[in-house]
N, C-alpha and C positions, 0 to 999 in steps of 0.2 A: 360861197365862192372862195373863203380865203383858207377854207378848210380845201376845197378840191386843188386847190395851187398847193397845198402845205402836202396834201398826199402824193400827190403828182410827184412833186421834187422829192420824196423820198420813193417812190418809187425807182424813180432812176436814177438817183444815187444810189441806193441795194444793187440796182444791176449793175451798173458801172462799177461796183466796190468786187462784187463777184468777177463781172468777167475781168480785172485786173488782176484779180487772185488766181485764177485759171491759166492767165499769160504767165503769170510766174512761176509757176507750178510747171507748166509744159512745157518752158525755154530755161528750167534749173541744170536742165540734163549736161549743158555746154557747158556748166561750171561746175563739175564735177567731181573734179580735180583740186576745186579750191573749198579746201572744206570749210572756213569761214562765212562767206562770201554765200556758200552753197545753203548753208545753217541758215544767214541771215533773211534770204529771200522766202524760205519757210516759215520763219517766224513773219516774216511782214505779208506774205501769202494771208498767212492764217489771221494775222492782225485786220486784213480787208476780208477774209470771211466774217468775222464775228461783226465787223462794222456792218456789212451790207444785211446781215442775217437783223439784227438792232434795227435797221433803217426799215427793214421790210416790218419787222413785228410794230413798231410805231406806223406805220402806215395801213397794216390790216386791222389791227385792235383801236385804233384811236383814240389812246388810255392820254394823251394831250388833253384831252376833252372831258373824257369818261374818269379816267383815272389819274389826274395827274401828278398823285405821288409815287403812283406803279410807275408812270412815263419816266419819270426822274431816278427813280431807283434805276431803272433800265439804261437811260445814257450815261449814267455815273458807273453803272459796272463795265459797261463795253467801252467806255474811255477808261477806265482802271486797269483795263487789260490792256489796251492798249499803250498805257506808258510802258506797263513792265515787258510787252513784247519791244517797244522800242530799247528800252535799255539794252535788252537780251541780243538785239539784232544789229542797233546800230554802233553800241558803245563795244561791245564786241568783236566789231570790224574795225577799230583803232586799238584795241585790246586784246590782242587775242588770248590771254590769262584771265579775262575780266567773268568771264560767265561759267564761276565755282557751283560745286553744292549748295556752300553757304548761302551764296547768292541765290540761289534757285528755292532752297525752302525758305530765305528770309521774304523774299517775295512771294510765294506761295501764301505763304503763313499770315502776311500784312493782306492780302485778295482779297483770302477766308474771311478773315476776321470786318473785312469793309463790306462784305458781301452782306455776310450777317446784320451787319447796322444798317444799309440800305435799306434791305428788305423788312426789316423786323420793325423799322421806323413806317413802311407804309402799312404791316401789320398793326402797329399799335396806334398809330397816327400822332406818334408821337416828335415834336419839334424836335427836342431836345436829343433824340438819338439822329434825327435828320442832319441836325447842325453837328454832332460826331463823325457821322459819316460823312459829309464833304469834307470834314477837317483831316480824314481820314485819308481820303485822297489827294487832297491837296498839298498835304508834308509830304506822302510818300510820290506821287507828281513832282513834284519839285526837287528830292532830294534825289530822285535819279536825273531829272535834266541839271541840277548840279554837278552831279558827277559825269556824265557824258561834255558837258562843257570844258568842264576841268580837263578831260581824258583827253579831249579837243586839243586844246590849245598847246599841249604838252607835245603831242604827237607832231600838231604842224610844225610846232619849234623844231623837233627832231627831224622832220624832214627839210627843211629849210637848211640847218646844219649838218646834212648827209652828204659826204661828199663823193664826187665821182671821181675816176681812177684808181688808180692803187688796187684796193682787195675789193673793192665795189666789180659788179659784172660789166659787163664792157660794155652793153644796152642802159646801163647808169646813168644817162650822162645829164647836163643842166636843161637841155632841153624835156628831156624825159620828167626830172623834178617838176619844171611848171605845168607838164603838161597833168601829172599827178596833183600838185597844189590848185590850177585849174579846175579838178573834178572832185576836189576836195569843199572847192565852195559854192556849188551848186551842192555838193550834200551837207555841207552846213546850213542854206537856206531854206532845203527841205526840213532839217532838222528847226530851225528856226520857228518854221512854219508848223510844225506840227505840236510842238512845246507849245504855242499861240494857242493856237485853235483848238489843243485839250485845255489848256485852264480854261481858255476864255469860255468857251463852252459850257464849260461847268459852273464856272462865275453865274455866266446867264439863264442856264438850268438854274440855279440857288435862287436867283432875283427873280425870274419871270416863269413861276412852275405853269400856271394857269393857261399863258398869252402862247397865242399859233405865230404868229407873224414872226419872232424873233428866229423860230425855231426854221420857219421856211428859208430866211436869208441865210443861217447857218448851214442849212443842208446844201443852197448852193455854193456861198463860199466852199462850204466842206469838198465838193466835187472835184473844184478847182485845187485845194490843197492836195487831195488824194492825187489828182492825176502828176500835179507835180513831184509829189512824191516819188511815186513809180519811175517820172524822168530822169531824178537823181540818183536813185538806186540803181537804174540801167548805165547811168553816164559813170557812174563807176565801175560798172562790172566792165565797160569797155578799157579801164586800167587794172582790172585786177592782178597782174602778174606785178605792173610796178608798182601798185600799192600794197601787197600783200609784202612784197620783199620791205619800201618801205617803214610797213607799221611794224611790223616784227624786229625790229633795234629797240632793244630796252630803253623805256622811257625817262630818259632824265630828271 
């Protein structure tokens, strides 16, 4: 019973992860023009494919059971990707300099190299590359929701002290600021929530490889993170003109 509850909720978490990939992919077309903005909802498109594609292969294989160091290798890579598409998508929309080459093969390169000890740890059944690879992910986790915080906090300063009139546009004004700092913190608490829900997930992946039960309450929580998500990234695109002008003032 507590396996057909564990597969259930990933089933429809896989689809629900899909068709919000689909809505975003289909309604990018209106933001077209914003090529940031445009970027970031394909990286998080693509971030909820690979998630719902994870949710489905754990729910047909049932390697929780069967395999559960393949199970674990498998949520540790699709949340590994998942941070670096967040960095890529969301720190980049306060950033608009922030997603270089550098950036892109140091990321790549850090994947690789987690991929490889995932895997090669259920290959060999060995701990000690196990406990590598979550460390693996867990610095490089952390050290981009570092930096998207930092990149955070900096930005709102600078919008807080942006001021309207003068050489600002004439659509500038203080009410436009909060209605921007408004849509700002609903995407910080997306952001909040998803920084959460990949450690902690992974934390509990690390302690409980064996147990169903943890993994069912996670997938529903997870539902619930996902769809908020999506809310936040929409409740910005409905300011993208005055956040896009916004984030682009050089960062203090």
């Amino acid at each position: 019973m507590d396996y057909q509850f564990y597969q259930t909720v990933l089933y429809l978490a896989g689809a629900i992860n899909l068709m919000i990939a689909l809505v975003l992919i289909h309604n990018n077309i209106w933001y077209r023009y914003y090529d940031l903005y445009h970027r970031s909802r394909i990286f998080v498109a693509l971030n909820f494919m690979i998630f719902g594609i994870g949710f489905l292969i754990h729910a047909c294989f049932g390697w929780r059971l069967t395999w559960p160091g393949a199970a674990s290798a498998l949520t540790v890579s699709y949340f590994h990707s998942g941070a670096i598409l967040f960095g890529w998508s969301h720190i980049s929309l306060l950033r608009p300099d922030y997603l270089t080459r550098r950036v892109v093969v140091r990321d790549l390169t850090i994947f690789i190299v987690g991929l490889a000890a995932y895997w090669t740890s259920v290959a060999n059944m060995s701990l000690f590359r196990l406990h590598i690879a979550f460390t693996i992910f867990f610095v490089h986790a952390a050290f981009i929701a570092l930096t998207f915080y930092r990149t955070y906090f900096r930005v709102r300063h600078n919008i807080q002290q942006l001021p309207s009139g003068g050489q600002a546009p004439i659509w500038w004004t203080e009410d436009t600021k909060r209605i921007v700092l408004s849509a700002h913190n609903s995407f910080i608490i997306g952001c909040h929530l998803i920084i959460l829900f990949g450690l902690g997930s992974i934390a509990i992946t690390a302690a409980f490889p064996h147990e169903i039960w943890p993994y069912s309450l996670l997938t529903m929580l997870g539902i619930a993170v996902f769809c908020y998500i999506f809310y936040s990234l929409v409740e910005y695109g409905n300011v993208i003109e005055s956040a896009t002008y916004a984030t682009e003032r050089p960062i203090n």
